[in-house]
VOGU-3710 file (C-alpha; in Angstrom, 3 decimals, decimal comma):
1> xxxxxxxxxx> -33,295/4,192/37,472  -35,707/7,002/37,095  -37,308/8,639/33,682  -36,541/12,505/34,139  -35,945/15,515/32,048  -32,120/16,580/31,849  -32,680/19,088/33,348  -34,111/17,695/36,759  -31,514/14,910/36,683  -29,272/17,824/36,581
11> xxxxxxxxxx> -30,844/19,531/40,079  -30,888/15,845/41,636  -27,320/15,466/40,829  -26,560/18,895/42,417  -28,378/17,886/45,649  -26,734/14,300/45,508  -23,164/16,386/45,822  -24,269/18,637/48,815  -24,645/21,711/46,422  -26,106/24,920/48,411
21> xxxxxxxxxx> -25,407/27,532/46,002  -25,359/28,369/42,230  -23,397/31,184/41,608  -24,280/32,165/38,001  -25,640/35,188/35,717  -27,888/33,200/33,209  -28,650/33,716/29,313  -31,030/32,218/27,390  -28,927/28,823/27,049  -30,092/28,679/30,441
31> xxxxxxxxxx> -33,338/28,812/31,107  -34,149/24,910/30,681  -31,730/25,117/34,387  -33,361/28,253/35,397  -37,042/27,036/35,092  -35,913/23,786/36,942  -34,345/25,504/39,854  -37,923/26,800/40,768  -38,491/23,179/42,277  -35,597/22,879/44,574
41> xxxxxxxxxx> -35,817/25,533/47,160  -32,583/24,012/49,073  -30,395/25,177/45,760  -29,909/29,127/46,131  -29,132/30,994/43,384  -26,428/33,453/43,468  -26,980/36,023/41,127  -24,114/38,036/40,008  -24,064/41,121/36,882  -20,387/39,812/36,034
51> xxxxxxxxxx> -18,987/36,916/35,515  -15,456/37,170/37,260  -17,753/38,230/40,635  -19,293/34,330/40,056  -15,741/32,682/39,640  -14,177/34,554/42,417  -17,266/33,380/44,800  -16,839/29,758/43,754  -13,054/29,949/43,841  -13,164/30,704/47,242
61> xxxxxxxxxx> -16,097/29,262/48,663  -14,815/25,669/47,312  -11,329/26,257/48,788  -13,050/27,715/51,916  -15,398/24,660/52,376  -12,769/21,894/50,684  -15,477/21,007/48,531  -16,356/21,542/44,633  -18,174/24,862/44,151  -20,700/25,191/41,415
71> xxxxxxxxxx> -21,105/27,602/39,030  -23,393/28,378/35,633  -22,378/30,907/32,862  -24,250/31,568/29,649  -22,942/29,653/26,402  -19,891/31,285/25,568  -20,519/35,205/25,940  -21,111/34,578/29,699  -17,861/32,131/29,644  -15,686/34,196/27,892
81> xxxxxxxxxx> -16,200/36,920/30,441  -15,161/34,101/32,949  -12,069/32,882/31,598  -9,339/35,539/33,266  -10,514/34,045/36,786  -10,785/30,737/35,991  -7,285/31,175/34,632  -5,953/31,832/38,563  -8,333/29,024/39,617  -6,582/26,640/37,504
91> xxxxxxxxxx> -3,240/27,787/38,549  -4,278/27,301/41,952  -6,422/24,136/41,829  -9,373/25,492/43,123  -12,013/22,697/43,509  -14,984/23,931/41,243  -17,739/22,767/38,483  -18,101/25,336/35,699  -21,552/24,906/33,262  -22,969/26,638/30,494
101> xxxxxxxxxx> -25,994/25,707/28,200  -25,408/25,223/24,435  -27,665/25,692/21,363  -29,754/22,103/20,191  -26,803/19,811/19,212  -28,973/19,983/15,940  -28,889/23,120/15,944  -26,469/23,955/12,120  -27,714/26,729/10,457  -26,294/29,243/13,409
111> xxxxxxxxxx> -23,329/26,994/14,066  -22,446/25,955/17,424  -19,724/26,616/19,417  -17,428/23,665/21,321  -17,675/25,113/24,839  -15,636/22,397/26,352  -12,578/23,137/23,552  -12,806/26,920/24,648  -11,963/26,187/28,159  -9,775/23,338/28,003
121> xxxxxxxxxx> -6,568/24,937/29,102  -8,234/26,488/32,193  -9,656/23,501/33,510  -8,745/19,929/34,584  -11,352/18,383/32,554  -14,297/19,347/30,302  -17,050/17,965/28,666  -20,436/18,535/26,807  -23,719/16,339/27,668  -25,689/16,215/24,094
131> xxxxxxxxxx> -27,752/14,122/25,208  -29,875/13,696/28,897  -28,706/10,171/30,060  -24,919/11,826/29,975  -26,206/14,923/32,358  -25,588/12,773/35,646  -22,818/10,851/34,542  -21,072/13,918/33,369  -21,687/15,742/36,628  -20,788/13,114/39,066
141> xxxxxxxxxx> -17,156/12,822/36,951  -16,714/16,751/36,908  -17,194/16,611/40,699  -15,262/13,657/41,030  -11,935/15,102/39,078  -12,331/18,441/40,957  -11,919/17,239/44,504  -8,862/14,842/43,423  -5,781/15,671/43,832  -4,294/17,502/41,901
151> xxxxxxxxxx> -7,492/19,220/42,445  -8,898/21,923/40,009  -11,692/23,413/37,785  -14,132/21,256/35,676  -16,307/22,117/32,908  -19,227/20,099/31,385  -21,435/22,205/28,980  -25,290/21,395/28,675  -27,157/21,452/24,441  -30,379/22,821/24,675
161> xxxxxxxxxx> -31,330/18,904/24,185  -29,994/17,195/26,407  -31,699/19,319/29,015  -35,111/19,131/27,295  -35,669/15,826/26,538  -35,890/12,859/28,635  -33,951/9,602/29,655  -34,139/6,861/32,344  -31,104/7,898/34,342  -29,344/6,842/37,126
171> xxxxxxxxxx> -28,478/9,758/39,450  -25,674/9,157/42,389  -23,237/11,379/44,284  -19,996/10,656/43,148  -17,635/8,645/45,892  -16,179/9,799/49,157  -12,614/9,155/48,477  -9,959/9,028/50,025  -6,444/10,597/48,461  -3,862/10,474/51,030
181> xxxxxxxxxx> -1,088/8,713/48,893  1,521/7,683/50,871  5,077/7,866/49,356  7,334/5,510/48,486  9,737/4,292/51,644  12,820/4,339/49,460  12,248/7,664/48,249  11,913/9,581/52,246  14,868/7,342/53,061  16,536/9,503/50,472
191> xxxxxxxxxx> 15,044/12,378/50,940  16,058/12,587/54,621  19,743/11,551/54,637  19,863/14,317/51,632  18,184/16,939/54,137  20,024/15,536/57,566  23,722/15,668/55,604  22,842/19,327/54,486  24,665/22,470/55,827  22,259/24,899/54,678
201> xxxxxxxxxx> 18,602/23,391/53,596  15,804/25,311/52,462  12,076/24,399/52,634  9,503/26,229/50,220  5,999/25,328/50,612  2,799/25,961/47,983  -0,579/25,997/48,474  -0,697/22,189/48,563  0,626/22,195/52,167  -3,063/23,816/52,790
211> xxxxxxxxxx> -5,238/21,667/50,601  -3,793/18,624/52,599  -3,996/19,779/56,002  -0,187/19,023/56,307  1,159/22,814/58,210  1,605/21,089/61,757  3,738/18,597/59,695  5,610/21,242/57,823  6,301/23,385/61,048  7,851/19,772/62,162
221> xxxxxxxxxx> 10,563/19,040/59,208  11,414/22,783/59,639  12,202/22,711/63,248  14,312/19,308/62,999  16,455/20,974/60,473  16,431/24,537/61,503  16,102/25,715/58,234  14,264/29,023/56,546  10,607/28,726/55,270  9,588/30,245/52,260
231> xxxxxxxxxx> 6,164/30,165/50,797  5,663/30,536/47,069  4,969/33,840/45,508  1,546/32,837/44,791  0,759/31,251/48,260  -3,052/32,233/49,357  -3,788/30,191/52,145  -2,242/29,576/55,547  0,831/27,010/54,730  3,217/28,268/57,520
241> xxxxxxxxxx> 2,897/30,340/60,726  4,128/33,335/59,861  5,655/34,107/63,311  7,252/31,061/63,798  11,429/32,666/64,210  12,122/30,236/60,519  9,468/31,986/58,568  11,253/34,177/55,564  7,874/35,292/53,499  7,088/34,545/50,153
251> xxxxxxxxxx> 9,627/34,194/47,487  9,517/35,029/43,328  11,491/31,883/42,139  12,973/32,610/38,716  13,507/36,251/39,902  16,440/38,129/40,217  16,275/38,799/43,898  16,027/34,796/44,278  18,816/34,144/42,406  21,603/35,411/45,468
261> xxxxxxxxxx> 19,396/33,688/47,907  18,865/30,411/46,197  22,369/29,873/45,249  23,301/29,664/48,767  21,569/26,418/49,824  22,588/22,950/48,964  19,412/20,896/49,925  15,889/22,470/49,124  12,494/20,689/49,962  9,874/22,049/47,692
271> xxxxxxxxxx> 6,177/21,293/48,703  4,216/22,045/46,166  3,491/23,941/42,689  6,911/25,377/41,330  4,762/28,797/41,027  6,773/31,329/39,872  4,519/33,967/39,700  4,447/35,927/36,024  7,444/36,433/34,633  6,846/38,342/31,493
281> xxxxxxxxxx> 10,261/39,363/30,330  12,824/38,062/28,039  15,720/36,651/29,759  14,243/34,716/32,477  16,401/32,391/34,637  16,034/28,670/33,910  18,130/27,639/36,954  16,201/28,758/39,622  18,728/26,892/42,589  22,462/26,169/42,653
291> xxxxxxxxxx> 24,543/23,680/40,229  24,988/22,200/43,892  21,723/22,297/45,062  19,917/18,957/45,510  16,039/19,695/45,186  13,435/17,135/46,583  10,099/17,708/44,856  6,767/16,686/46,660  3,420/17,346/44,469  0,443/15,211/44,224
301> xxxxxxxxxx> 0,536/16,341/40,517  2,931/14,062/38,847  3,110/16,652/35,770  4,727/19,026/38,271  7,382/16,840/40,180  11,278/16,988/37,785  9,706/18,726/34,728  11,651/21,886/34,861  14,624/21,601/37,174  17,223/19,052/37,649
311> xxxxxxxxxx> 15,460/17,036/40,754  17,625/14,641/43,086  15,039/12,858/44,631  10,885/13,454/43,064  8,030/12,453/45,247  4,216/11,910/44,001  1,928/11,840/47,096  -0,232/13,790/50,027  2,125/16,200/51,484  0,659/15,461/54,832
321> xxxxxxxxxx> 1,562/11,870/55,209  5,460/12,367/53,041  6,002/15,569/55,613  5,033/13,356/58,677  6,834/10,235/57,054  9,794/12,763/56,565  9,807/13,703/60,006  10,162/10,561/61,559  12,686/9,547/59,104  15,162/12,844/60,247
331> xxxxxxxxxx> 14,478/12,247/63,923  15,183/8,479/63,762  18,720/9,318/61,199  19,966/12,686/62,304  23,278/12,676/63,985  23,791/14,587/66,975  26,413/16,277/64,923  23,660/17,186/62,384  20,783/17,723/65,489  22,873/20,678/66,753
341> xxxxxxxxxx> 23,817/22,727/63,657  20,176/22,511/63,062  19,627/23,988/66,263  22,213/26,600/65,659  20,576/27,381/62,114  17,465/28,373/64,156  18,961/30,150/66,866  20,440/32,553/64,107  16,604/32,684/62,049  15,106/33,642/65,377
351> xxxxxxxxxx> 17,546/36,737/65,456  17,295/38,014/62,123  13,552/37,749/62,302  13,605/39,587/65,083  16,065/41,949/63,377  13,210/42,457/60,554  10,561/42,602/62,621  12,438/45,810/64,627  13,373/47,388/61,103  9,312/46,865/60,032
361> xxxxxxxxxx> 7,928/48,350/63,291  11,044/51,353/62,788  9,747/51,782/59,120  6,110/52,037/60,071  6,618/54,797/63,317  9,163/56,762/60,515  5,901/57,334/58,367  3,750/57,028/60,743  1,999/61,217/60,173  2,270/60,764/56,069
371> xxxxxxxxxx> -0,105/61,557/54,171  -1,690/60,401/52,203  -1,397/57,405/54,160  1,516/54,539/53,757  0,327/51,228/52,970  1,954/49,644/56,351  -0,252/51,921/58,211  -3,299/51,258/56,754  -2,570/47,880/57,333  -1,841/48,161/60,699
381> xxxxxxxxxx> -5,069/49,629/61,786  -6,954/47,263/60,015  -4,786/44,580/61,787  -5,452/46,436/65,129  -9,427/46,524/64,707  -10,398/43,692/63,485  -11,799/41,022/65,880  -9,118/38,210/66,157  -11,455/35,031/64,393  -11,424/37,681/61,867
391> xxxxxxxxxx> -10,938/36,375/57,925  -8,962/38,442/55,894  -9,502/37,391/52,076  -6,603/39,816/50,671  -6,497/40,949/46,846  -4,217/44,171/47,606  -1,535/43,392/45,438  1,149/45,742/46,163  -0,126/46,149/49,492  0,132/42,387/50,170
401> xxxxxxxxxx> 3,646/42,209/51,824  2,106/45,273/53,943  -1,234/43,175/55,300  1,111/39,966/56,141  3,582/41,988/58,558  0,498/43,130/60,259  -1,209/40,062/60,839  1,389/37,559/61,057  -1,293/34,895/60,105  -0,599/31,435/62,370
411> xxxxxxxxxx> -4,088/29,480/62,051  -5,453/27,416/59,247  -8,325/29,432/57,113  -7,233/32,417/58,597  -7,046/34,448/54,861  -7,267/33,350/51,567  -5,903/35,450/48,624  -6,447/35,929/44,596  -3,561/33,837/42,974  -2,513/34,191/39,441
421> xxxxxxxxxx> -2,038/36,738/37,043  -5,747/38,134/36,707  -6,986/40,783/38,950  -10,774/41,149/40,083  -10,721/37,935/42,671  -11,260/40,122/45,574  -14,489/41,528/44,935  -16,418/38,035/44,710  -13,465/35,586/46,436  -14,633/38,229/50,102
431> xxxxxxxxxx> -18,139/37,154/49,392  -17,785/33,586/48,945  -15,668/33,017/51,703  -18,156/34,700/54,337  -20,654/32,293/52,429  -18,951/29,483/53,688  -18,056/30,644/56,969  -21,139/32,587/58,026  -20,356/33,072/61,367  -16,688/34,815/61,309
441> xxxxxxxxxx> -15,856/38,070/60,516  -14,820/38,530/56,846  -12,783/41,749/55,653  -11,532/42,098/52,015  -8,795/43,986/51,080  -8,620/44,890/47,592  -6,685/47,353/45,219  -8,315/49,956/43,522  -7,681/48,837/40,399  -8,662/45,058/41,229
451> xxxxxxxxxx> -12,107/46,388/42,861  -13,060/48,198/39,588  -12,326/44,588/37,475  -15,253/43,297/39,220  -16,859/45,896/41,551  -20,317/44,313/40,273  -20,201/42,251/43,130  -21,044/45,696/45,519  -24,698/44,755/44,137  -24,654/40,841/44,945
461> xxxxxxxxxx> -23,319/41,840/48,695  -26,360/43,941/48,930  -29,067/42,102/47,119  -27,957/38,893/49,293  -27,332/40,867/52,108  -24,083/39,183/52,665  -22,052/41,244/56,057  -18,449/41,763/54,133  -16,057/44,598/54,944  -14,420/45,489/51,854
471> xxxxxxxxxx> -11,405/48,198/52,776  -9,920/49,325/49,304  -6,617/50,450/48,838  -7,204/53,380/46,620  -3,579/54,507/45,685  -4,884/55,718/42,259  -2,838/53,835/39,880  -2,088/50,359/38,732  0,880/50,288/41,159  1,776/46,906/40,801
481> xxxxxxxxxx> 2,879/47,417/36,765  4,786/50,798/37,678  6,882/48,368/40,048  7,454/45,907/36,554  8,262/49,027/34,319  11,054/49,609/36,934  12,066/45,925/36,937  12,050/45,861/33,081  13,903/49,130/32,577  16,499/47,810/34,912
491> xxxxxxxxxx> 16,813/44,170/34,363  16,358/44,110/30,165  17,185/47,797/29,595  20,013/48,089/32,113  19,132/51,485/33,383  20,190/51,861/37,311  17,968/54,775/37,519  14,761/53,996/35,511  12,884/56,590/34,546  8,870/56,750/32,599
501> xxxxxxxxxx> 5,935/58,122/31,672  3,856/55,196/33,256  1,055/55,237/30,677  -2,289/53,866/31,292  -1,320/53,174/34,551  -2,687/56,110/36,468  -5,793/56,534/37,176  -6,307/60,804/36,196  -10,197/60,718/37,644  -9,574/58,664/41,123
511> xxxxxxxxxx> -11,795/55,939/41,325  -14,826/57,230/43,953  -15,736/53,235/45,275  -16,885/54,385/48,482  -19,549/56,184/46,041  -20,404/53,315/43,593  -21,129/51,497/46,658  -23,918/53,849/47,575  -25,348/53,636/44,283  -25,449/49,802/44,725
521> xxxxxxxxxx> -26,945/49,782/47,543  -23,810/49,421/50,088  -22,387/51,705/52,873  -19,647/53,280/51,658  -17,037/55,577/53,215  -14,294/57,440/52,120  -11,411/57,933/54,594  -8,316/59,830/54,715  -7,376/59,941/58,075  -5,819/56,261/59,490
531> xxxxxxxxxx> -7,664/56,858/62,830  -10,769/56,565/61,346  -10,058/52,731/60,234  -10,744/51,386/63,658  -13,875/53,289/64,207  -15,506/52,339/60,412  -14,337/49,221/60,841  -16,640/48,288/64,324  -18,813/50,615/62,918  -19,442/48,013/59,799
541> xxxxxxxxxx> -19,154/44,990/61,474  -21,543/45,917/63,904  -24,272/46,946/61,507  -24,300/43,130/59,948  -24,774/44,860/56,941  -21,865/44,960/53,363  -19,644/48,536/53,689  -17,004/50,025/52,089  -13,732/51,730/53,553  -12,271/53,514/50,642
551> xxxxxxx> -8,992/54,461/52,116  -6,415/56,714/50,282  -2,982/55,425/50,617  0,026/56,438/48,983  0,733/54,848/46,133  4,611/56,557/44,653  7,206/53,880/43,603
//
């Protein structure tokens, strides 16, 4: 054990745990950290002017890398500003270590306030050192808890004190573990004679098939029973090839349009969160599948698995070792009988998807000359330009179903997304994905209205000189909530033909982004014409330099 300052047993404790960057924007509660920093060259600070720019960054860089980010906000001005990000990183268990200094733990007079109670619901576990023997012990469990499954956000807050003063501490990484839980024999017995017996089964998969590695397995289960693949609505990593003939897209449980295609199945394997996305009217559904629907449940988060819906058969391990324990259960039990409707299932999957895939192509040559642009064909040229290790990180909202029939993504980390109800992930999740793979392509693809929650980040990409492509799909309006007037005219009001105003969700002076990325030091384009995508496009990845492509797309409902 060593005598040190908190604040040094802090900086040892980051490099014990592999830590290359500190996103952050500091305060004064910070500059104990900030004058430490100064003595570890090999710990880069990321300097941000928002806070939601740092979150996305570490959101994405820790799910990028499959290691705990790290961030530091100032007391809880800088947090607060944090919180609507760290919201979707919650949601999504994104492995990451949130900090922020305190006042003196002595400190009365001005009141102090609990840091660790103001984040609480946003993160897996919090804590505040008040004293400098906790600062390593504190740090070593926040990374610990953030790269276990369920995995998530931590927060451990620092008093002015406990980074000041000194302590003999002992300063370790925290362990290399190992979390593939296998699941209980009895329980994939079940599972598969209630999935081989099944005339129409259903698979929906979360994010947790990527956090575990487990999409080869998936692709396996899904072939053996022939059955659709769904993805959750708030799916933002590659779970599922998304040409493979079975693939259906993502799916809104809970929502009306699920409720016809739901009903229909009789076995469903869920992998994963039950995310339903953000249902904010009254009346939601609290039957998401058929009264004859037998759902199998497989989370690592036990808190998840039979708390909502009636569950025949709950599982609480990896998803990579239950999906390839599932596997060789059905191909060891399935009857031939069972072997070739399963077969025939697929047969008919491969047709339809062919079907849609005609009727998307037929759509996009029908609009092919509008103009302003459609959303499919700004997608497409982006799809067609782009060099094919290229990552997409994709925060278009209502232009997301658009961007996935273009790519048809089939390889692990080839996009990651903004999950959650908060907008403003694209800005800083594009940069901290290129930070972690430095050598691929990275192109964002953001709405306008999600660019301007964070477009702060335009200044990080250029101070740090960080080569992203951001294309933004400037459709002038918060699109996505004229879509959920429509749905809540017509689901609560009952009006077939909804009609409104839309206020406050057009935007009356367009955003110019393409501009405020000039003034931050960042290319920036404007373009109107879709066959000047492909040219930007090499035009900005060539220059190794952050641009801008601020495209104008239609954006009517």
């Amino acid at each position: 054990m060593t005598v040190m300052t908190g604040k040094h047993a802090m900086m040892e404790m980051l490099r014990a745990e592999g830590v290359r960057y500190v996103f952050g924007n500091p305060g004064t509660s910070e500059s104990a950290m900030m004058d430490a920093i100064e003595h570890y060259p090999d710990l880069e600070y990321v300097l941000v002017t928002q806070e939601g720019v740092a979150v996305g960054m570490a959101d994405s860089y820790g799910r990028a890398t499959g290691k705990p980010s790290f961030l530091n906000l100032h007391i809880e001005t800088g947090l607060a500003n944090a919180i609507s990000l760290m919201h979707n990183a919650y949601e999504g268990g994104s492995p990451m270590v949130v900090t922020s200094g305190n006042k003196d733990i002595r400190e009365l007079a001005h009141e102090r306030t609990d840091l660790a109670a103001m984040v609480e619901q946003f993160t897996k576990w919090t804590a505040e050192a008040t004293y400098p023997e906790q600062v390593p012990f504190f740090l070593r469990r926040a990374f610990n808890e953030a790269k276990t499954p369920p995995t998530g956000p931590t927060f451990v807050g620092f008093s002015a004190n406990s980074m000041d003063n000194e302590a003999d501490v002992d300063v370790f990484a925290s362990p290399q573990s190992y979390h593939r839980t296998a699941p209980d024999a009895q329980a994939v017995e079940k599972a598969a004679g209630i999935l081989a017996e099944a005339s129409n089964p259903l698979m929906i998969l979360s994010d947790r098939i990527a956090q575990s590695g487990a999409s080869e397995e998936a692709v396996k289960v899904a072939e053996l029973l022939g059955c659709p693949v769904h993805t959750t609505i708030m799916h933002s990593e590659f779970n599922f090839p998304e040409s493979h003939p079975q693939f259906r897209g993502g799916i809104r449980l809970a929502y009306p349009e699920a409720e016809d295609t739901l009903a229909k199945y009789d076995a469903v394997l869920l992998v994963g969160k039950m995310a339903t996305g953000y249902y904010m009217f009254s009346k939601p559904r609290l039957d998401y599948f058929g009264p004859d629907t037998k759902l199998i449940h497989v989370d690592t988060d036990p808190t998840q698995v039979g708390t909502t819906q009636r569950t025949e058969v709950g599982i609480v391990a990896d998803p990579k070792v239950t999906l390839a324990d599932l596997a060789e259960a059905l191909d060891a039990g399935m009857s031939g009988t069972a072997r070739e409707a399963a077969k025939g299932r697929a047969a008919t999957l491969g047709e339809e998807a062919r079907a849609k895939r005609s009727s998307w192509e037929q759509q996009l040559r029908a609009q092919w000359n509008d103009s302003p642009m459609t959303r499919e064909r700004m997608a497409f040229e982006i799809a067609q330009a782009v060099p094919d290790d290229t990552i997409i990180a994709d925060d278009s909202v209502t232009a997301r179903e658009a961007v996935h029939h273009a790519f048809r993504f089939d390889e692990p980390q080839s996009f990651y997304a903004g999950r959650g109800g908060a907008l403003g992930w694209g800005m800083g999740g594009t940069l901290g994905v290129k930070l972690a793979h430095p050598y691929r392509p990275v192109v964002g693809i953001l709405g306008d209205g999600s660019a301007m929650m964070t477009v702060q980040g335009l200044w990080t990409a250029a101070v740090y000189d960080i080569p992203v492509v951001y294309v933004i799909c400037n459709n002038g309006a918060y699109r996505v909530l004229k879509i959920n007037m429509n749905a809540y005219k017509t689901l609560i009001e009952g009006q077939e033909n909804p009609t409104s105003k839309y206020i406050g969700m057009d935007f009356p002076i367009p955003f110019d982004i393409a501009g405020i990325a000039e003034a931050m030091g960042v290319q920036g384009r404007k373009i109107e014409d879709p066959a000047d995508i492909a040219p930007e496009i090499d035009r900005a990845l060539a220059s190794g330099k952050p641009a801008v492509l601020d495209v104008a797309i239609d954006g009517t409902v």
